[in-house]
N, C-alpha and C positions, 0 to 999 in steps of 0.2 A: 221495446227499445227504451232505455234512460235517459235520461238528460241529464248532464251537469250539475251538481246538486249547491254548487257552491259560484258565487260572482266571477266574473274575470278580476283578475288582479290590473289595475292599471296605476301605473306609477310615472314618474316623472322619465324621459327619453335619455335626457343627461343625470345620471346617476350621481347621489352624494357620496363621499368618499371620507370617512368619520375614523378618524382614530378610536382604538378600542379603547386607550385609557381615560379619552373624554368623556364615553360612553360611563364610563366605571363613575367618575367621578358627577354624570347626574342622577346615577343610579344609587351610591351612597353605596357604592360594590368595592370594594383590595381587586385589583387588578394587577396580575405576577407581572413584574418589571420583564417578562422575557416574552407577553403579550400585549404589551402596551402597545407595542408599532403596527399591530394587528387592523386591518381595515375593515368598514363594513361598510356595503352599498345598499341599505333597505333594512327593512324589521320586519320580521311576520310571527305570526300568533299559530297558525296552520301548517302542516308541513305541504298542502294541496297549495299553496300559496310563495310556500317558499322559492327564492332567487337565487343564482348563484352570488356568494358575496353578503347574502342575510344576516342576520342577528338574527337566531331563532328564542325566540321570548316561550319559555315553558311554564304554562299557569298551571295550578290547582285545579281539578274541574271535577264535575259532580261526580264525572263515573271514572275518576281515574287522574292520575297527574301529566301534566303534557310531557316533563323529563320522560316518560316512556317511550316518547318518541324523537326524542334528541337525535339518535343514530342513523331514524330514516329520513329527518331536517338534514341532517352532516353530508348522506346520499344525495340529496337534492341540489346538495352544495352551498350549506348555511355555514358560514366563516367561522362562528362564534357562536354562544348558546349562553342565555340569559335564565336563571332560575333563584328558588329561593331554597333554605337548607334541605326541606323534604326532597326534594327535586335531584340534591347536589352528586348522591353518586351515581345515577343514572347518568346526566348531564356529564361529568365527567370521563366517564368512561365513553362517549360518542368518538373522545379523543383530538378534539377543538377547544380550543381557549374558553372557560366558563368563568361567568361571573355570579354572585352570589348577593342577594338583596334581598331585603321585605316588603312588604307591601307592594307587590308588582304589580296588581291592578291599579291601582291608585300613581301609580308613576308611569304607564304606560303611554298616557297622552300627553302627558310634556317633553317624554323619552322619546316620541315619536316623532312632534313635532321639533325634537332640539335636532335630531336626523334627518328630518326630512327639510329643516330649519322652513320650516311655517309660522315661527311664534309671532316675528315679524314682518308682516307683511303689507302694501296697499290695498290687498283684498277688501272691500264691504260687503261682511258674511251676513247672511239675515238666514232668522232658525224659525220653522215653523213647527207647532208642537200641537197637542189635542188628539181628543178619542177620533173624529172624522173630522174632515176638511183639509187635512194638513197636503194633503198632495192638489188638490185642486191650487188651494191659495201659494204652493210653490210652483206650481207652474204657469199661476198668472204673474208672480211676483217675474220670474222669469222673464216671462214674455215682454210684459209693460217695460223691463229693463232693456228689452233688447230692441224694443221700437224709440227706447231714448238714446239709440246711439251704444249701449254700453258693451261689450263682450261679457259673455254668462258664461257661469257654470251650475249647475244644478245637480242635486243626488235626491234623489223619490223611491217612494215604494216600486214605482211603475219606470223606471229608468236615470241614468245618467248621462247628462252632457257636460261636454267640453266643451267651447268655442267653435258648437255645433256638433260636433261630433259626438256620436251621440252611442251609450254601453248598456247593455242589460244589465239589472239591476236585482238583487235576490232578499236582500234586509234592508226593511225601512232605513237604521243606520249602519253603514257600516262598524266594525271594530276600528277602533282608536288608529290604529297599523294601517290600515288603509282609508281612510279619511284622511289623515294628513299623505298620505302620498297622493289621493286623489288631488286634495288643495297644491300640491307642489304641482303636481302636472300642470294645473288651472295657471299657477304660476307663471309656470316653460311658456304656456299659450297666450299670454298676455288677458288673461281675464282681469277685469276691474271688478264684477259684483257676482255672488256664490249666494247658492240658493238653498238649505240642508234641511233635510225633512228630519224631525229629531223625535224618534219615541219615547216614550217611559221607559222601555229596558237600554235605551240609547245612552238616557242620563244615567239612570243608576249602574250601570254597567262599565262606566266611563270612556263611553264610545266617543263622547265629543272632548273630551277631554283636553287640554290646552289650548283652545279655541274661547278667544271673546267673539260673542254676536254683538254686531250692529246697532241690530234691531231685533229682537223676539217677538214671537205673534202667537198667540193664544185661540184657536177656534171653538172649545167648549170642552166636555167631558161627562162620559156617561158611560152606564156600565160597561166593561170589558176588561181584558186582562186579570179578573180577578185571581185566574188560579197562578198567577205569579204575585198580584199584591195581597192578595185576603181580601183588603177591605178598599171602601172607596176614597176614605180619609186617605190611607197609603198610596192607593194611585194616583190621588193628587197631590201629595207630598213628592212623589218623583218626576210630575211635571211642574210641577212648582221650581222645581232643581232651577230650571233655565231661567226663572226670574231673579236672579240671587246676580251683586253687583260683581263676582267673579266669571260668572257666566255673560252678561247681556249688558251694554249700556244704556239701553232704554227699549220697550215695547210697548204692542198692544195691544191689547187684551177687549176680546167679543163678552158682550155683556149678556148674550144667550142663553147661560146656565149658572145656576147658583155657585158654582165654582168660578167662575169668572169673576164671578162679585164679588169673591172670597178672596182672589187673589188682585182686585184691585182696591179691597177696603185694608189690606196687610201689604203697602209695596214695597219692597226692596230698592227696588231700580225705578228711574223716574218711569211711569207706565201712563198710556193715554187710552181712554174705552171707545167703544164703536157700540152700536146697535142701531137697527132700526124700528124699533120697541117704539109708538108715540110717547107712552106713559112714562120713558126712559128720559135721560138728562143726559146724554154721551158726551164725548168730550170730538168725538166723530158722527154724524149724523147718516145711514144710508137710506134713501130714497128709491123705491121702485116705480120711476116715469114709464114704464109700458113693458108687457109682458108677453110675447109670440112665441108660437110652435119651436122657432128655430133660435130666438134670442131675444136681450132681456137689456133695456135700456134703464140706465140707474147713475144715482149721482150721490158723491159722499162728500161732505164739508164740514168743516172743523171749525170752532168756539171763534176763530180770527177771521173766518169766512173764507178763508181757502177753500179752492172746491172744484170738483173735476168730474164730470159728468162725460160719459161713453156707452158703449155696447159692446155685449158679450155674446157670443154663442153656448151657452148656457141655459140647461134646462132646470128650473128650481128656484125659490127663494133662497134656501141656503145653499145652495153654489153660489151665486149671487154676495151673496154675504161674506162669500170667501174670497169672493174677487175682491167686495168691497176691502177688507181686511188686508190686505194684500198692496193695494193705491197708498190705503192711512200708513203703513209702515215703512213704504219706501220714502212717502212726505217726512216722518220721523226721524229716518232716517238721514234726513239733512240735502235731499233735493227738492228744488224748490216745486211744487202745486203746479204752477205753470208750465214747469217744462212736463212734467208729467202728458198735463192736460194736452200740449203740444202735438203728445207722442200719442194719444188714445183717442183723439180730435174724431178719426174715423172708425175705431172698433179698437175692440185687444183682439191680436191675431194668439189666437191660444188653442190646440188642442190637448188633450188631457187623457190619455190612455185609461179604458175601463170606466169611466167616471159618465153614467146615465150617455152611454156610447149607444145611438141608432145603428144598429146594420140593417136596415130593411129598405125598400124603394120606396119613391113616391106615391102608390098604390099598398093598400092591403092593407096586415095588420102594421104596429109599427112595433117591431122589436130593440127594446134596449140591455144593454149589457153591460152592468155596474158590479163595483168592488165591496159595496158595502155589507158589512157581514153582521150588525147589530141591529138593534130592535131601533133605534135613534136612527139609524141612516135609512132602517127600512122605512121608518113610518114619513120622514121628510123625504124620501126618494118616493114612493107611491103616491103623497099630495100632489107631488112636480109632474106626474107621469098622469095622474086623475084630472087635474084642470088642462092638458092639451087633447085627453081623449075623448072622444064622443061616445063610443062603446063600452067594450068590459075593459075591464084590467086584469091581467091573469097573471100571477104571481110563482114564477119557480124561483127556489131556492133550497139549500141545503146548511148544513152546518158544518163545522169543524172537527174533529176527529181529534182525541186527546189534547183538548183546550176549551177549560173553561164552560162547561156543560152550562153551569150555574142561569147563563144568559142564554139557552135555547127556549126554553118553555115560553118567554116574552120575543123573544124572535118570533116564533109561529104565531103567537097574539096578536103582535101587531101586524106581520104578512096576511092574516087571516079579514083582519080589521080593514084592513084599508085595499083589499082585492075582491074581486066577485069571485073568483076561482083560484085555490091552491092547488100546486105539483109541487109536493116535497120530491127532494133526486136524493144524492151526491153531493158533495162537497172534495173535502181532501179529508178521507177517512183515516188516514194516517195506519195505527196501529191498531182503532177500536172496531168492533163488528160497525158497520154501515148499517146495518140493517138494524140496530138497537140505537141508532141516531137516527133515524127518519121514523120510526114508530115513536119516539118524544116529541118528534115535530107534532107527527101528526095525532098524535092523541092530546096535545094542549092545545092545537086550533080547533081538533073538535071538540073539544070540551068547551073554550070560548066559545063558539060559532056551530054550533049543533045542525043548523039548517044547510050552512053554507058547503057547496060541492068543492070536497079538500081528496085529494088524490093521491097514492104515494107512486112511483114511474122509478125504476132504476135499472141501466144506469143514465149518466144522463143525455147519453146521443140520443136516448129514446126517449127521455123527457121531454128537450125539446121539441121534438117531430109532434111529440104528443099535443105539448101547446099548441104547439101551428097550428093543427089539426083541428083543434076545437078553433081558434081565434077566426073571424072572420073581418072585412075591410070596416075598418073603423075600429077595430079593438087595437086591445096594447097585452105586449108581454114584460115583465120588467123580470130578468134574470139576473140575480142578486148575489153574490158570492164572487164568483171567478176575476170577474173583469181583464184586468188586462193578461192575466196570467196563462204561460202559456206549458204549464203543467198541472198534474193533479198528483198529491203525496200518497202513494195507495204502499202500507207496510216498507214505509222508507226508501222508498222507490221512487221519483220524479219521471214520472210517464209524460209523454210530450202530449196537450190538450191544448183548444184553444176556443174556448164558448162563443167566439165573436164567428171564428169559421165555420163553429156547428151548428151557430143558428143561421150563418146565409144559408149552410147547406140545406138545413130544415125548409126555408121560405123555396128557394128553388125547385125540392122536392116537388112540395104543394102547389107550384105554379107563380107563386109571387116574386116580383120582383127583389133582389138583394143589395144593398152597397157596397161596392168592394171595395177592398183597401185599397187606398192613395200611394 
């Protein structure tokens, strides 16, 4: 069975209602005088997306141009149909009012936003960006905002809400088309503060597009993505994007990784730094005051002595760090330290989908199930998982499929490094043989780690059991990849999976206790 390969579309309940010839004229489009009175209630990029009443936006795309699907948007009941000349007699013959422009990526997020009229709003939008951290510290940003009283909104890897209510979520960001109707919705709800996880293909892509940040937050950068950038100058040249005074009116930037340095020794936007490096000079200071199995008391304080000391249910120094990261930017942001402090006085109430997730009992081994899929997250995700465990650590993990091979070899390195035991699985093999991604895993740990017992187990229901199996009470399994997700991409297929359920099921098997979901 498949599952839906594509987000729900959510837009605003009361519909905008947009003359077409307004449209024309921000699109720089001749609109025929016998379509101007033409209305449209939405924009979509998708025809799976499409509304009655749409502007179907037809882009250029690698394997083809969207005008080829103009006719089956018109069936879905798109008003209107936006393209550029390549486009134009496809588009036209759909047999709906076309318009005609250039550079349609690049106008798509003010086009969207002038529709969905997002440009101006009360919203305080804060954009969190970076190779890991970015969904941790937007959902504590969230949270700490919603114990101050505020209405939220939030968009993550791992889900979206509204003023609580809360949507699966498929791309880190969404397309431009729906991001600003997500923001209108936020709008309808009466949300005060928005919470947007912003990738590298987010910015360059012009997903956020007509959107000023608040506040922008920086949590570091290290390999990935490279078979879309090449190099790592260019992958941070496209997070950079959000620091730029069109994007952000001020951030701040983790002083973690040389790129952070980078991009607060070059700032655009007034930017303020965090670490908690002693040898460092931040301009935010974070402290870890005490460290437990279940959470992490820490205090962060800035150059003025502002300072706001709480607790988290957070396993790691850097989750921790991204909590911290999270406090300093809402202070940046222009609420005062104190009310903060006010609202964290007794913990941040925060859960975090996937993100070094327990499902196991009080008893036995204790298995966690995290999203992190690079050699950076693995190596700080197994220090976090190594000083609360008394026994082994056993490490499954798999890789990606058609993405980025370049970073598997140091994946297995570091899982091999920082585990007593590897089980290479699965992953989302997508289109590429599996079985020629788990023999790269596993012939670079053994190569690193000659001695150490590295295992390959596919697929992965039987991985885990495998774990289990070996693990006994006082060991740990850290299963790295999946996290919250509740599919696997096997030849473009979205197969419904869920590693957090197959590992209770695993622990129940063997006798041990499991946590069930809340």
């Amino acid at each position: 069975m498949a599952i839906e390969s594509t987000p729900p579309v959510v837009r605003p309940d009361t519909l905008p209602r947009v003359r077409l010839e307004a449209v024309a004229e921000r699109a720089e489009a001749w609109c025929d005088p016998a379509d101007a009175a033409t209305v449209v209630t939405g924009v979509a990029l998708s025809t799976q997306s499409v509304q009655p009443g749409d502007l179907f936006v037809a882009l250029p795309g690698k394997n083809g141009h969207g005008a080829q699907y103009a006719a089956q948007a018109v069936q879905a009941g798109a008003a209107a149909v936006l393209t550029d000349a390549a486009g134009e007699a496809e588009a036209r013959a759909a047999g709906v009012p076309c318009l005609i422009s250039d550079n349609l990526r690049d106008r798509l997020g003010e086009l969207s936003a002038f529709i969905y009229d997002t440009a101006d709003s009360n919203l305080v939008i804060f954009g969190v960006t970076g190779t890991n951290g970015k969904t941790t510290t937007a959902h504590v940003l969230e949270a700490v905002l919603g114990q101050m009283g505020l209405v939220t909104g939030l968009s993550t890897t791992a889900e979206r809400h509204i003023a609580g209510e809360v949507f699966v979520s498929k791309l880190t960001t969404p397309e431009a088309t729906d991001v600003h109707a997500l923001l209108a919705r936020m709008k309808e709800q009466s949300v005060q503060a928005v919470v947007l996880e912003v990738s590298a293909q987010g910015l360059t892509h012009g997903r956020v597009d007509g959107i000023v940040f608040d506040c922008a937050g920086f949590t570091n950068l290290s390999i990935d993505h490279l078979d879309d950038y090449g190099t790592m100058e260019n992958y941070f040249e496209a997070k950079e994007i959000l620091f730029r005074p069109e994007r952000a009116r001020t951030g701040v930037v983790s002083m973690e990784t040389p790129w952070g340095l980078r991009l607060l020794s070059e700032p655009r936007i007034p930017v303020s730094s965090i670490s908690a490096d002693a040898d460092a000079d931040p301009d935010w200071r974070l402290e870890i005051l005490e460290s437990l199995p279940e959470s992490t008391r820490f205090r962060v304080q800035n150059r003025a002595g502002d300072r706001v000391e709480t607790t988290v249910a957070l396993l790691g120094d850097h989750l921790v760090a991204d909590a911290g990261l999270a406090i300093a930017m809402i202070v940046e942001a222009g609420y005062p330290a104190a009310q903060v402090q006010a609202a964290v006085q007794d913990g941040i109430r925060v859960y975090i989908p996937g993100r070094t997730e327990s499902v196991s009992g009080p008893t036995g081994p204790r298995v966690y199930v995290d999203f992190g899929h690079s050699s950076d997250a693995f190596e700080k995700t197994l220090r976090a998982v190594r000083t609360v465990t008394p026994g082994r650590v056993i490490m499954l993990f798999g890789a990606d499929g058609d993405r980025d091979p370049v970073k598997r070899p140091e994946m297995a390195r570091v899982a091999a490094a920082g585990s007593d035991i590897v089980v290479v699985t699965d992953h989302h093999p997508r289109f590429e043989d599996p079985a020629s991604i788990r023999r790269m895993l596993v012939d670079a740990a053994r190569e690193a780690f000659p001695g150490k017992q590295i295992v390959e187990v596919s697929p992965p229901e039987a991985a885990i059991d495998y774990a289990v199996d070996l693990a006994r009470d006082g060991d740990a399994i850290l299963w790295a990849g999946p996290g919250h997700q509740d599919y696997r991409d096997i030849r473009g297929v979205r197969t419904p999976y869920s590693a957090r359920e197959l590992a209770r099921e695993a622990l129940t098997r063997h006798g041990w206790p499991a946590q069930q979901p809340s």
